[in-house]
Structure formats: C-alpha cells, structure tokens
N, C-alpha and C positions, 0 to 999 in steps of 0.2 A: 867438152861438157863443163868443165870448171872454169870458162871463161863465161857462160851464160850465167852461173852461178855468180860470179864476181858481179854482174852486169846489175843482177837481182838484186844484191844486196847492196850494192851502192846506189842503186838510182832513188830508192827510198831515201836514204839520205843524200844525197845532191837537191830532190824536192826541199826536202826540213831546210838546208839551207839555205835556197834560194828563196823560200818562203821569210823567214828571218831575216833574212839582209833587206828584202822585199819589205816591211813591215818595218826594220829598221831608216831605210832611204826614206819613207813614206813620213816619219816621224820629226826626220832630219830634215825635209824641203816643206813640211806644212806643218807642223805643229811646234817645232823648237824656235821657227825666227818670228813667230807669237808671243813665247815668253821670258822673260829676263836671263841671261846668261847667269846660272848658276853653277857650272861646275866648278870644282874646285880641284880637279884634276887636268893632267894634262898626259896624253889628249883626253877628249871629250869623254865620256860615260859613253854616250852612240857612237863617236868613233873606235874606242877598245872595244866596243859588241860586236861593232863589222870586221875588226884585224880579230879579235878572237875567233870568231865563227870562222872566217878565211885559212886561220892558222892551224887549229885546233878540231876544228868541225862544227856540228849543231849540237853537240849536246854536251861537252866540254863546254865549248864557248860559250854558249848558253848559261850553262853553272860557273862561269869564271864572269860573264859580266853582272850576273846578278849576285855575287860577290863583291863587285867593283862596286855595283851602285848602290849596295847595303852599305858601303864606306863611304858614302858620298853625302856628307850629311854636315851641318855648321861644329859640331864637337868631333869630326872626322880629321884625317891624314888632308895634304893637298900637296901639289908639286909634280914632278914629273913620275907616274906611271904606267910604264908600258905593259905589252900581253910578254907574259912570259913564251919564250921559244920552247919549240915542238921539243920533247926530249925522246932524241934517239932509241928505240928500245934492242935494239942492235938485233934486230932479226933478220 
C-alpha cells in the first residue's frame, strides 16, 4: 500500500519537472540563440534552472533559479556559479 502511495505522490511531481525542463529546453533551442548573450554568470541562468530542477526538484529549483536570475542584472555578481548540492538531511 505505501508504495502506491509513494507512486502518487511523486508522479505529480516528476510531471512539474518534466514540464520545466520542457519549457526550459524549449527557451534554450528557440528563443536564446535570438538574443544577445547576456549572462553574466557561469553557467548560464537556463542552464542552473535545468541542474537545479534535476538536483533539487521543481519547486526548490524553481525558487533557487529565480534567485539566480533576480542576480542576473548589469549592477549584479558575475563569474562562476553553480546550483548548490542536495544537503543530506540524514534520514
């Protein structure tokens, strides 16, 4: 019983993120190689969206890349950063 449960509650989210990466790819092959390269980070603003979502999940990641790209601005930070790593919660 508790693995249909498991089933239940993760497939909701496996959609959110396959929807977001989906919507992120989509951004990345037809709408970025349109306009000027402007990140100022490294990697890209869309690329930490999709290691965040991957690492993190959709709703973490989600709130850590629109973090990233509120900092993503000409009086902003620039230079190398990454998605911070999953932290253990020791359970």
């Amino acid at each position: 019983m508790s693995k249909i449960i498991q089933i239940l509650i993760h497939f909701p989210v496996r959609i959110l993120s396959i929807l977001f990466i989906a919507l992120i790819k989509f951004y990345q092959y037809s709408i970025s190689p349109l306009l000027p390269s402007t990140c100022r980070y490294t990697p890209t603003c869309s690329q930490f969206a999709l290691e965040a979502i991957k690492i993190h999940g959709p709703f973490k990641g989600f709130l850590l890349a629109c973090r990233r790209i509120c900092r993503c601005h000409p009086w902003g930070g620039s230079g190398y950063d990454p998605v911070p790593p999953k932290r253990n919660t020791g359970n």
